[in-house]
C-alpha positions as a Markdown table, in Angstrom:
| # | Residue | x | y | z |
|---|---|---|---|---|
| 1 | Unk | 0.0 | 0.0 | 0.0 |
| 2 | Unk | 1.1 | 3.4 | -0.5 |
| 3 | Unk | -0.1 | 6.5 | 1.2 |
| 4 | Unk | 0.4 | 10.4 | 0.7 |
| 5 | Unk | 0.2 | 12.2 | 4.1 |
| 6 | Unk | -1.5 | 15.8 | 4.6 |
| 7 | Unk | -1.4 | 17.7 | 7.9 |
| 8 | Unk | -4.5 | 19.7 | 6.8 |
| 9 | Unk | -6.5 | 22.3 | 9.0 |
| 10 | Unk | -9.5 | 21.4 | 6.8 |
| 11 | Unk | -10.7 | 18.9 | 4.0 |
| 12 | Unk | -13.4 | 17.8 | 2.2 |
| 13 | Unk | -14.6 | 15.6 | -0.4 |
| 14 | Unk | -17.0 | 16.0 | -3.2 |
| 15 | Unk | -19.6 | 13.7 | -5.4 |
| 16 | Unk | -21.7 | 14.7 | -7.6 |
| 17 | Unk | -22.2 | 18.1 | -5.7 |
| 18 | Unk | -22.1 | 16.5 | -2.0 |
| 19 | Unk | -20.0 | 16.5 | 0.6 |
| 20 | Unk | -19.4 | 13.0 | 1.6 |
| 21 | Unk | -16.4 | 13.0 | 4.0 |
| 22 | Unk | -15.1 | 16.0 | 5.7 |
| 23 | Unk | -12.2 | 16.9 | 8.3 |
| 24 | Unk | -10.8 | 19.6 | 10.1 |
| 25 | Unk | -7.8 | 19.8 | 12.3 |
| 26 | Unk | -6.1 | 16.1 | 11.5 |
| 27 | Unk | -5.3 | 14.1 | 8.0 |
| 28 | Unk | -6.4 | 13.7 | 4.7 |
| 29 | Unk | -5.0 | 10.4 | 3.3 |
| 30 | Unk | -4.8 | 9.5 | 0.0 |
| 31 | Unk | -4.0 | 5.5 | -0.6 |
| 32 | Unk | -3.5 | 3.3 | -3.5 |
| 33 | Unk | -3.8 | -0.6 | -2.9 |
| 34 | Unk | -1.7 | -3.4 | -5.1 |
| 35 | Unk | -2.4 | -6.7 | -5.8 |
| 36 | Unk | 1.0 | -8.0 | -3.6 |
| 37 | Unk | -1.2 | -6.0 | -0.3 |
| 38 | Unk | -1.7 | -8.0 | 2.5 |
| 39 | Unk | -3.3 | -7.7 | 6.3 |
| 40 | Unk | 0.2 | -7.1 | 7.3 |
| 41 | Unk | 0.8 | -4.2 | 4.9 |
| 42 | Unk | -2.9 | -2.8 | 6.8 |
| 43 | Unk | -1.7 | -3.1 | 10.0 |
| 44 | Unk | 1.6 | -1.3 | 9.2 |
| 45 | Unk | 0.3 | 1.5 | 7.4 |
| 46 | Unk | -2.3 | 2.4 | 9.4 |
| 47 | Unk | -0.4 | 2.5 | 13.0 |
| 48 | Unk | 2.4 | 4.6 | 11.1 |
| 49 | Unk | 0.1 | 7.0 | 9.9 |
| 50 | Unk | -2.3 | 6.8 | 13.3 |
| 51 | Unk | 1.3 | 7.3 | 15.3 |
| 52 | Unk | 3.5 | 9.7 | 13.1 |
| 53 | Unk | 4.8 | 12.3 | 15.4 |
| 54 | Unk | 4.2 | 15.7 | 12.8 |
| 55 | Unk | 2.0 | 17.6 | 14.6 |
| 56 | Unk | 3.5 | 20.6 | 16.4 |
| 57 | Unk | 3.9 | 20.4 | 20.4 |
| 58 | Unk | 4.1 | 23.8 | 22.7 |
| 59 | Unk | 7.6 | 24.0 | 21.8 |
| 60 | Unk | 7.0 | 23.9 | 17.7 |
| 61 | Unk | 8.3 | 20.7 | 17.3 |
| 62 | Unk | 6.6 | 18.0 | 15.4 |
| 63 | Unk | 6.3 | 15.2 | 18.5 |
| 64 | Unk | 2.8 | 14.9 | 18.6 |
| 65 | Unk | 0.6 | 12.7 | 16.3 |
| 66 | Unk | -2.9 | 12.6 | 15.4 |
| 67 | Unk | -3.9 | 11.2 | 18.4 |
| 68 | Unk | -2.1 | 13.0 | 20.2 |
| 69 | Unk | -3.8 | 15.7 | 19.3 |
| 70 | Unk | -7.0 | 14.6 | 19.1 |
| 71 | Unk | -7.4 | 15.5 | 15.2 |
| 72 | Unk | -9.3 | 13.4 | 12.0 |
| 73 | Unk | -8.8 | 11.6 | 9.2 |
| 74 | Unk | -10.0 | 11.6 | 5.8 |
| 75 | Unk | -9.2 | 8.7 | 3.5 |
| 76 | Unk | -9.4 | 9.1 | -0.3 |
| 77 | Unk | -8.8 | 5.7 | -2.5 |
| 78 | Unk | -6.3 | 6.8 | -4.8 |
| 79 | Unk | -5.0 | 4.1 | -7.6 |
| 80 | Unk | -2.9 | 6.2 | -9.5 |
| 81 | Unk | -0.3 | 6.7 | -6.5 |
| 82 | Unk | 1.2 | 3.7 | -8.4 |
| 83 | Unk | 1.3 | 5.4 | -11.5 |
| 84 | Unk | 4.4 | 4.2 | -13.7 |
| 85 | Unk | 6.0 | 7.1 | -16.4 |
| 86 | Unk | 9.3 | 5.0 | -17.2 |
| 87 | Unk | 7.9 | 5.0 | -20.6 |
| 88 | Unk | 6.0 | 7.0 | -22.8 |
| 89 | Unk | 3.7 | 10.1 | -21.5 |
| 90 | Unk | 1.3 | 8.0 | -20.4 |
| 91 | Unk | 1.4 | 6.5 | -16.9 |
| 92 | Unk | 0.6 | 3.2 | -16.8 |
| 93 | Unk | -1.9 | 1.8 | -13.5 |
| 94 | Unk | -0.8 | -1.9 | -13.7 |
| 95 | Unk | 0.7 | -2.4 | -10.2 |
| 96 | Unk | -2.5 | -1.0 | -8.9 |
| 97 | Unk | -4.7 | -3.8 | -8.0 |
| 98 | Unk | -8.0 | -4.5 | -9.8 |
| 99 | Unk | -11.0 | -3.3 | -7.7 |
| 100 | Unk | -12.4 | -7.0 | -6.9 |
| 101 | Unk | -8.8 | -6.9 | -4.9 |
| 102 | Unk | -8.6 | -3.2 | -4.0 |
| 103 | Unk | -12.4 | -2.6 | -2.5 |
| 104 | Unk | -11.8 | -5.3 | 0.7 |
| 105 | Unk | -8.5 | -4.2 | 1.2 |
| 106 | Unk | -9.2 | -0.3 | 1.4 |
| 107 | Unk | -12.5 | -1.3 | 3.1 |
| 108 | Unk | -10.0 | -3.3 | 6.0 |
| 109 | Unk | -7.7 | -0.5 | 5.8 |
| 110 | Unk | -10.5 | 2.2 | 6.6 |
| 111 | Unk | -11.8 | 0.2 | 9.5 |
| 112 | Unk | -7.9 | -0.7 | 10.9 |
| 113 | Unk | -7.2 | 3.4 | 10.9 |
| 114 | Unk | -10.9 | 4.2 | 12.7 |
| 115 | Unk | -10.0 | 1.4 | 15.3 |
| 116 | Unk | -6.2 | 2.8 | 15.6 |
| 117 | Unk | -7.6 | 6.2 | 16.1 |
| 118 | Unk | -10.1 | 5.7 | 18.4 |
| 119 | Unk | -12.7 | 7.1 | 16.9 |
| 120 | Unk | -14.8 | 7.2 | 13.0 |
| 121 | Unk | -12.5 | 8.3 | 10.4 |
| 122 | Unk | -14.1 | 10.0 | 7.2 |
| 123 | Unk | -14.1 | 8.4 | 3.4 |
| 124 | Unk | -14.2 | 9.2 | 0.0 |
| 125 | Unk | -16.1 | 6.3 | -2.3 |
| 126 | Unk | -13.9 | 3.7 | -4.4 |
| 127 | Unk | -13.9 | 4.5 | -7.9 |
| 128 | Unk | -16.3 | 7.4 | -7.7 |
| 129 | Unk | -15.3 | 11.0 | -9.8 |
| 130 | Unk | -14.2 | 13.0 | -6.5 |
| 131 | Unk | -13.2 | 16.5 | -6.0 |
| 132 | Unk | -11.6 | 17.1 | -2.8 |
| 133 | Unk | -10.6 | 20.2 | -1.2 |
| 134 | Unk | -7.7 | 21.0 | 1.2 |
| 135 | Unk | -6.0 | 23.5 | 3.0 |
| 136 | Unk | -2.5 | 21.7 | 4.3 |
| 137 | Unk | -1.1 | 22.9 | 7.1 |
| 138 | Unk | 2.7 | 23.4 | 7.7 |
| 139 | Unk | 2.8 | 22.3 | 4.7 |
| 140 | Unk | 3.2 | 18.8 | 6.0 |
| 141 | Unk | 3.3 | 16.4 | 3.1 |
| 142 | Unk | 4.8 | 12.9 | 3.7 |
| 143 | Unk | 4.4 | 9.6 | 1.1 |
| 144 | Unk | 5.0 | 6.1 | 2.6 |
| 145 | Unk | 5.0 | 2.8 | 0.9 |
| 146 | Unk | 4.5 | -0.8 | 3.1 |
| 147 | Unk | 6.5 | -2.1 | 0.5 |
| 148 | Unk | 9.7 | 0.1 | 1.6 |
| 149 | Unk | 9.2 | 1.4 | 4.8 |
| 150 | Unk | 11.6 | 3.9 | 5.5 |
């Protein structure tokens, strides 16, 4: 799995002219499933992002995570995070994983963050044509890969 990280003070996400998932002082996280995905790739990804320390503390350093500070999350399915360019102008998709494969897993993945958290997270909708909004704080913008955890 792969994730793009964004400290936001607000987000939002859009379709067909609602709002279906909204946050304001936490996360929005946009994450692309593969085919290779496993539980194991869930449970690392979603403690990492549930326990990254990049949220300021009184002294302006980033110690405190999400929890910490009692912030949100907003998770966005996003396939083409895996997007290829080695060849050509246009990116090939092929190490995302199919949506028979991708749908449980992001569907585990949503629940494992909520129950890491403590509390609801809000979603996007697989596959759907979203618009989403943000204003990132900091800004704070981290990608991570269960593949090659760094």
């Amino acid at each position: 799995m792969r994730a793009v990280i964004q400290r936001v003070t607000q987000a939002n996400v859009v379709i067909a002219g609602n709002i279906k998932g909204a946050t304001q002082h936490g996360l929005l996280v946009l994450v692309a499933v593969e085919d290779s995905d496993t539980p194991e790739d869930i449970e690392w990804l979603s403690g990492k992002i549930v326990r990254m320390r990049i949220f300021n503390d009184d002294a302006g350093l980033m110690n405190r995570s999400v929890q910490d500070v009692g912030g949100e999350i907003l998770v966005i399915s996003q396939f083409t995070l895996f997007a290829s360019s080695k060849k050509g102008n246009r990116p090939s998709f092929s190490r995302s994983a199919r949506p028979e494969v991708a749908i449980p897993l992001y569907e585990q993945f949503v629940r494992k963050v909520s129950e890491d958290l403590g509390k609801p997270v809000q979603t996007g909708e697989f596959g759907a044509d979203m618009k989403v909004t943000l204003t990132n704080e900091g800004p704070v913008t981290i990608v991570i890969d269960s593949k090659n955890p760094e």
